[in-house]
N, C-alpha and C positions, 0 to 999 in steps of 0.2 A: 332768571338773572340773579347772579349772586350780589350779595351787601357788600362793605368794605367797614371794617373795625381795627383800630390802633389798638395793640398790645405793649403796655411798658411793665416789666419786669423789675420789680422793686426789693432787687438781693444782691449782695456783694461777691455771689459765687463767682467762679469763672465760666467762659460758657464751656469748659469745658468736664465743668460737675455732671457727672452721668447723672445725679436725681434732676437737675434744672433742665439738662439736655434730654430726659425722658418725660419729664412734664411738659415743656414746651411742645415738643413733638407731637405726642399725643392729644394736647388740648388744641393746636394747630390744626391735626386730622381731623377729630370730633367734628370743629365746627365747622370745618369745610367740606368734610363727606357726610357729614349724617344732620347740617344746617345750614348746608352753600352759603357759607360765610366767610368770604375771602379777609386773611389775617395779615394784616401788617404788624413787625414788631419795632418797636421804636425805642430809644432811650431814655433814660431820665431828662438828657441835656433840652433834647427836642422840646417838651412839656415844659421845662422853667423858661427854656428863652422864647414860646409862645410862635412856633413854628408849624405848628401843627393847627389843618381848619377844623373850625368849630361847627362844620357840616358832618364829620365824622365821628360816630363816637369813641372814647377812650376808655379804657377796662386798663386801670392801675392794680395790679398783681402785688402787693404788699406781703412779702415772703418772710415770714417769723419763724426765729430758732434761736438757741440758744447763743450759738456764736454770731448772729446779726444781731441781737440785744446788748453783747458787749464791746461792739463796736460803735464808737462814736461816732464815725462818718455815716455808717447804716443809720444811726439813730436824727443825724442830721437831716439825709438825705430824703428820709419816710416821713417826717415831717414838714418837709416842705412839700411831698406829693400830698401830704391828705391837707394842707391847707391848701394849694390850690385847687385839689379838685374838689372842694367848698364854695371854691366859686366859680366855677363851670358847670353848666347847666349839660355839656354832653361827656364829663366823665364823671367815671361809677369810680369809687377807689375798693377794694376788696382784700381782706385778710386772710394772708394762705398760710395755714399752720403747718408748718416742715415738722415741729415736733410740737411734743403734749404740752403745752405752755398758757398762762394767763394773759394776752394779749389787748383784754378789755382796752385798760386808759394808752396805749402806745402807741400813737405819740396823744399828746392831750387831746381829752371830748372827742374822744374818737370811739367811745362805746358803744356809739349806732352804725358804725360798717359792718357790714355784712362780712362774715366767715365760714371760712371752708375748710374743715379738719381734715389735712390729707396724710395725715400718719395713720399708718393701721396696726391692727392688733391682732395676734392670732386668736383665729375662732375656740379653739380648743382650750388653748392654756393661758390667753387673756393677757399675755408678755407683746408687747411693745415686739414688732417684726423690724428688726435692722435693715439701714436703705439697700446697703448692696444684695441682702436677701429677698428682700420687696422684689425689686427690679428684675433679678435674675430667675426667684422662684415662685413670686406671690404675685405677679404681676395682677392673677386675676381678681386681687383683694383690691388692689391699685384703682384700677380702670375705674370700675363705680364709682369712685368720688371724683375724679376727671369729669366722668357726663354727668355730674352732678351740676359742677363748676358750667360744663359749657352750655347745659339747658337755661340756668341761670344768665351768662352771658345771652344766651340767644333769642332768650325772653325780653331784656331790655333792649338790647339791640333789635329788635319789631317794634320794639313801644316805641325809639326813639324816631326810628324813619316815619312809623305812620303820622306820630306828632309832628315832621317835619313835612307829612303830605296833606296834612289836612290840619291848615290852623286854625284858630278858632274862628268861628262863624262870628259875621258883621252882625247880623239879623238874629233877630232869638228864633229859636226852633221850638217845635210842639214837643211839650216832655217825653219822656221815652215809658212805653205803659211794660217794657221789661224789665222781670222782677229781677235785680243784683243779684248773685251769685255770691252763695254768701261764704265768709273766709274762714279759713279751717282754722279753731281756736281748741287750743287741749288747756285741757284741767290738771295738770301735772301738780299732783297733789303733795302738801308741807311736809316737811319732817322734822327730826329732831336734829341738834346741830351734830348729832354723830354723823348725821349722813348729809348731813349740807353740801357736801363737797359734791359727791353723787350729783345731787337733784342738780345742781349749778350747772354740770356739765352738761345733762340733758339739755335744761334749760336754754342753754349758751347753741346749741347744734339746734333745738326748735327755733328757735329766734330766727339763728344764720339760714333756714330753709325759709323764712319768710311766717311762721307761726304764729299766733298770740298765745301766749302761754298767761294761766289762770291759777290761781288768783296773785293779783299782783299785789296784794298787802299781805302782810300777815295776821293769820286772825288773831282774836283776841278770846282769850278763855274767862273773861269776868262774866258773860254771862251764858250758860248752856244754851237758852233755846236761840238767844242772836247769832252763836257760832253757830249752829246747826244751818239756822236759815240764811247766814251769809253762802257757807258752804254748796247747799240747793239754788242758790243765785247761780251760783257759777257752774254747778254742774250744767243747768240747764239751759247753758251759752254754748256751753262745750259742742264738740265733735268725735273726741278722741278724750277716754277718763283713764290716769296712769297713778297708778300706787305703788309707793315705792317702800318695802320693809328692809333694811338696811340690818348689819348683823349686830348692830349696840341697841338696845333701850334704851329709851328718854328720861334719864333721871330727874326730870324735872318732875315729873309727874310719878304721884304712888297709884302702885298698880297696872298692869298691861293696857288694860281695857279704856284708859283715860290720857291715853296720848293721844298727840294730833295726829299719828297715822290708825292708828285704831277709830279714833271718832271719825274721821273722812270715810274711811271705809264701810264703817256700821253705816252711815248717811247713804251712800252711794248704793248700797246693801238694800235698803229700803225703796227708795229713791227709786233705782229699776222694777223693784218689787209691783211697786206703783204703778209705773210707764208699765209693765205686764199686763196688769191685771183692766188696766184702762184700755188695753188695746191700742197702745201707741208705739209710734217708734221710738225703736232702744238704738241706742249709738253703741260705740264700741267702748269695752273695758277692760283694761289689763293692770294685771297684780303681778309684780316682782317682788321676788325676796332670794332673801342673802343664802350661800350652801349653807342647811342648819347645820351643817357638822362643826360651823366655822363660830355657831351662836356660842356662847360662855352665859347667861343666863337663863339657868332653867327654866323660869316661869313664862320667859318670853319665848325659849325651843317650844312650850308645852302652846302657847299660845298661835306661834307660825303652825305647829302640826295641825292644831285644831279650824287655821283657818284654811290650808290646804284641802283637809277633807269635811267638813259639816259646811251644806252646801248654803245652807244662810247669809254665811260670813263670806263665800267669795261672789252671793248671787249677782250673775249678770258678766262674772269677769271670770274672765283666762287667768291663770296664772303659769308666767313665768320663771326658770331660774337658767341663767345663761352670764356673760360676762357683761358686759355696759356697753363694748362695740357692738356685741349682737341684737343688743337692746335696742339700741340705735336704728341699726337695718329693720330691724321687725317695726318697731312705730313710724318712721316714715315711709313703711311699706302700706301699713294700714292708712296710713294718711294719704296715699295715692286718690287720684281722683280719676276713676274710667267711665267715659264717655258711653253711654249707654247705646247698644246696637241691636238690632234686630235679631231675635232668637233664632238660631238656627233649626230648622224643624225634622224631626225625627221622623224617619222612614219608617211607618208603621205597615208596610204590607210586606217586610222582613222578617222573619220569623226567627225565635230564640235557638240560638246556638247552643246547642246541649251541652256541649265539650267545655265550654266557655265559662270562667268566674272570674269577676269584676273583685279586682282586690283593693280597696280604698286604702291608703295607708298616710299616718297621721307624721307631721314632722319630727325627728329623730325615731324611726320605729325601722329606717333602712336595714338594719339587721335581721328583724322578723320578716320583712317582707322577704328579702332573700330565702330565708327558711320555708316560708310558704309558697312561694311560687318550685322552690324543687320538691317540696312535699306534693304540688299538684301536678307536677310534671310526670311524678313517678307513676302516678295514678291516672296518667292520661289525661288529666284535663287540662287546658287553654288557660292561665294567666293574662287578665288583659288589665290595667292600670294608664295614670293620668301620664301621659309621656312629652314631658315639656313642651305643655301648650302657648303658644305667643302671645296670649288675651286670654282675660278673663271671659268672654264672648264664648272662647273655643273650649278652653276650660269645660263650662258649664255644658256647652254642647257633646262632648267627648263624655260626660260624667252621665247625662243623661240617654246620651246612645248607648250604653256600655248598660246600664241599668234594666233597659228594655230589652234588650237582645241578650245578657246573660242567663246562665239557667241557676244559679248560684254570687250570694253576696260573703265576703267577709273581708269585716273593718278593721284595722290594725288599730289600737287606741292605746297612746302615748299616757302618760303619766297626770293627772289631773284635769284635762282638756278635757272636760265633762259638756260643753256646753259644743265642742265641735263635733263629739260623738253621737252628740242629741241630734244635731241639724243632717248629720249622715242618715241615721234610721228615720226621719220625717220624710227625707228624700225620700226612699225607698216605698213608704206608704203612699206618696204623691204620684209615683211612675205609674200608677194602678189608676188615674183622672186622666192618665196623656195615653188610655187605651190600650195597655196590656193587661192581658188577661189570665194568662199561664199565670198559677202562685210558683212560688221559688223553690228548687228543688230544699235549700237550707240557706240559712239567714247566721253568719256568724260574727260574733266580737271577740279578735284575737287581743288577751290583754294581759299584762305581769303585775295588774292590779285590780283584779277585779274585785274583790271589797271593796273598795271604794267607788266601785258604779255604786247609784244612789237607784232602792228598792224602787220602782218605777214599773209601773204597766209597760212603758214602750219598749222595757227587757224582756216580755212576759212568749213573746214568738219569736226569742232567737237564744241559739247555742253561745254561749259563756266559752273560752277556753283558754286557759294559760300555754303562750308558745311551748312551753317541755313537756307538756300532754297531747301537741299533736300526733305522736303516734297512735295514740288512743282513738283518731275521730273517726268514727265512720260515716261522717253527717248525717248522721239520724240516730245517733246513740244519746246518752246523758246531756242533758239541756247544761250541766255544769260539769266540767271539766278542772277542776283549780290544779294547782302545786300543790304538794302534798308537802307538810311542814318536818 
């Protein structure tokens, strides 16, 4: 049995705006085919003259752009929706950004509605995607933040009926001995005001997904060891630890090594160091920085290069370099929460497929992998890889069938992802506890950076190779294969 939810559309377009009339549509279908949420859409009038019951709930769509900001009737009219649905207990009022704009105070004390950034950016070149390009060629940039919106709607719209089915108990109840599920809080760590703008934006899309973002003061540098251990407070609240090195220095500060993204870093640095060494759980970490081509201060190129590769300084964290949209998609990807489900178990009375090599490949490395899989084809062997699994569940199960029934590994490794490279070759030692027993014909790390693996025992039983030497391999030749300078 489907719900029923009121839509009011809070924009001056006409309905005959192809962006309004593809957003509508599309957020109409979500919730009704992928949340049997039956969608009424209503007008502004309905809601001011109090025509609508207060058994339904209401989802005010507050549509911001630059030509609804300069219109005074738009500015009227968005005003009076977020003050009435201030005092309505069954509408939600929600901020939908048409374009990149600061919507914070508009209309007043309005900086705690929830926002949905539905402008997108292209992946590559990081330029603002125009709506009629959107609509006609990027749709599939589009969609995502659509079910973004409508899981969000779909989520209070449950909360709202179950409150409406179960009101509060007469009689007190015996306390609940289940332990709360606790809320995803990120550590999105300070910066310097060159990159203020950055962090904010992050900041402003954590919030709008429902996040606690960390630390909400600013520290204070009077005295080292209190910033230190404010710092460690908060890390270890966190879920999600995010650094951000932006392409200006902090001139406030003399020397690299004493700014506030340097010191957050060295802390966090340590910090996991610790959680390692104790045997605890380590949460997730990621380090973005600016393209250094784009740095003008030398001591600070010299400083991003050094924390790239000397593995001290990034211990425990990824580092990224991508545009701020993709930054986006990758931290609320990690921030996903999947339901844990019963392992899939591995058919161990199957035996290894000779022909067969399990090619692991790391994100942006789709070019080598192509190179490799026609390098094995020429040679007769099986390419077999993770082929758009639906769950992580299947995922993992695909990963580790392919591991056991291969007769050969080789890992494609992207650019400083040192620690996902690591968790690939641990795999490989583990499939040898879930009862295979054949060793591997050859164990390979295809990389365009292999200096910068870090000297390590767990390289010490596999082939090294730079992709423009794989004419050279004959799996069982030189353990190092580089590019020749």
């Amino acid at each position: 049995m489907s719900t029923t939810i009121h839509l009011v559309m809070g924009d001056i377009a006409s309905d005959d705006d192809k962006w309004q009339k593809a957003f509508k549509n599309y957020l109409s279908y979500a919730l009704s085919e992928q949340q049997n949420i039956k969608v009424e859409w209503k007008n502004i009038s309905d809601l001011i003259e109090s025509v609508l019951p207060s058994s339904t709930p209401i989802f005010i769509l507050g549509t911001y752009s630059n030509q609804n900001l300069q219109n005074q009737d738009w500015l009227t009219n968005i005003t009076k929706l977020w003050e009435w649905s201030e005092g309505q207990n069954q509408a939600y009022f929600y901020k939908i950004l048409r374009e990149s704009l600061n919507a914070n105070n508009i209309p007043d004390n309005s900086d705690n509605a929830r926002k949905f950034d539905l402008c997108v950016y292209d992946p590559k070149s990081g330029e603002l995607v125009p709506e009629e390009t959107l609509l006609s060629e990027k749709i599939n940039l589009f969609l995502p933040k659509v079910f973004l919106l409508t899981r969000e709607i779909a989520t209070q719209t449950r909360a709202f009926y179950k409150a409406q089915s179960f009101p509060e108990a007469k009689a007190p109840t015996a306390p609940s001995t289940e332990k709360p599920t606790p809320k995803n809080i990120v550590f999105l760590a300070q910066v310097s005001p060159q990159s203020a703008r950055l962090r904010e934006k992050l900041r402003q899309e954590l919030v709008s997904q429902g996040f606690q973002v960390l630390p909400t003061v600013n520290y204070s540098f009077q005295d080292e060891t209190e910033l230190v251990q404010a710092i460690r407070k908060d890390l270890k609240k966190s879920n999600l630890i995010i650094h951000l090195f932006g392409e200006e220095i902090d001139t406030r500060r003399d020397g690299v090594n004493d700014t506030i993204e340097a010191i957050q870093n060295k802390t966090a640095a340590k910090y996991f160091l610790e959680l390692l060494e104790d045997d605890q759980k380590i949460v997730k970490r990621m380090i973005w920085i600016a393209d250094i081509n784009k740095i003008k201060n030398q001591q600070y190129k010299r400083f991003i290069t050094n924390l790239k590769l000397e593995r001290e300084l990034h211990f425990g964290g990824d580092i990224y370099q991508s545009t701020i949209e993709e930054l986006k998609d990758i931290i609320l990807g990690k921030l996903k929460v999947v339901k844990p489900k019963r392992k899939t178990k591995i058919d161990l009375s199957k035996d290894v497929i000779l022909e067969q090599v399990y090619v692991i490949n790391d994100i942006g490395t789709e070019d080598d992998l192509c190179l490799m899989k026609e390098f094995l084809a020429e040679r007769d062997y099986r390419a077999v890889y993770l082929n758009n699994p639906v769950s992580q569940s299947e995922a993992q199960a695909q990963h580790e069938a392919f591991l056991f029934r291969s007769s050969g590994i080789i890992i494609i490794h992207n650019e400083h992802n040192i620690h996902w490279i690591r968790a690939k070759i641990n795999s490989i030692f583990k499939v040898r506890s879930k009862g295979r027993k054949e060793a591997y014909q050859f164990k390979i790390v295809l990389s365009r950076t292999l200096t910068q693996l870090p000297n390590e025992p767990i390289y010490n039983d596999i082939q090294l190779v730079h992709p423009e030497n794989i004419g050279e391999l004959d799996f069982f030749g030189n353990r190092v294969l580089e590019k020749a300078e």
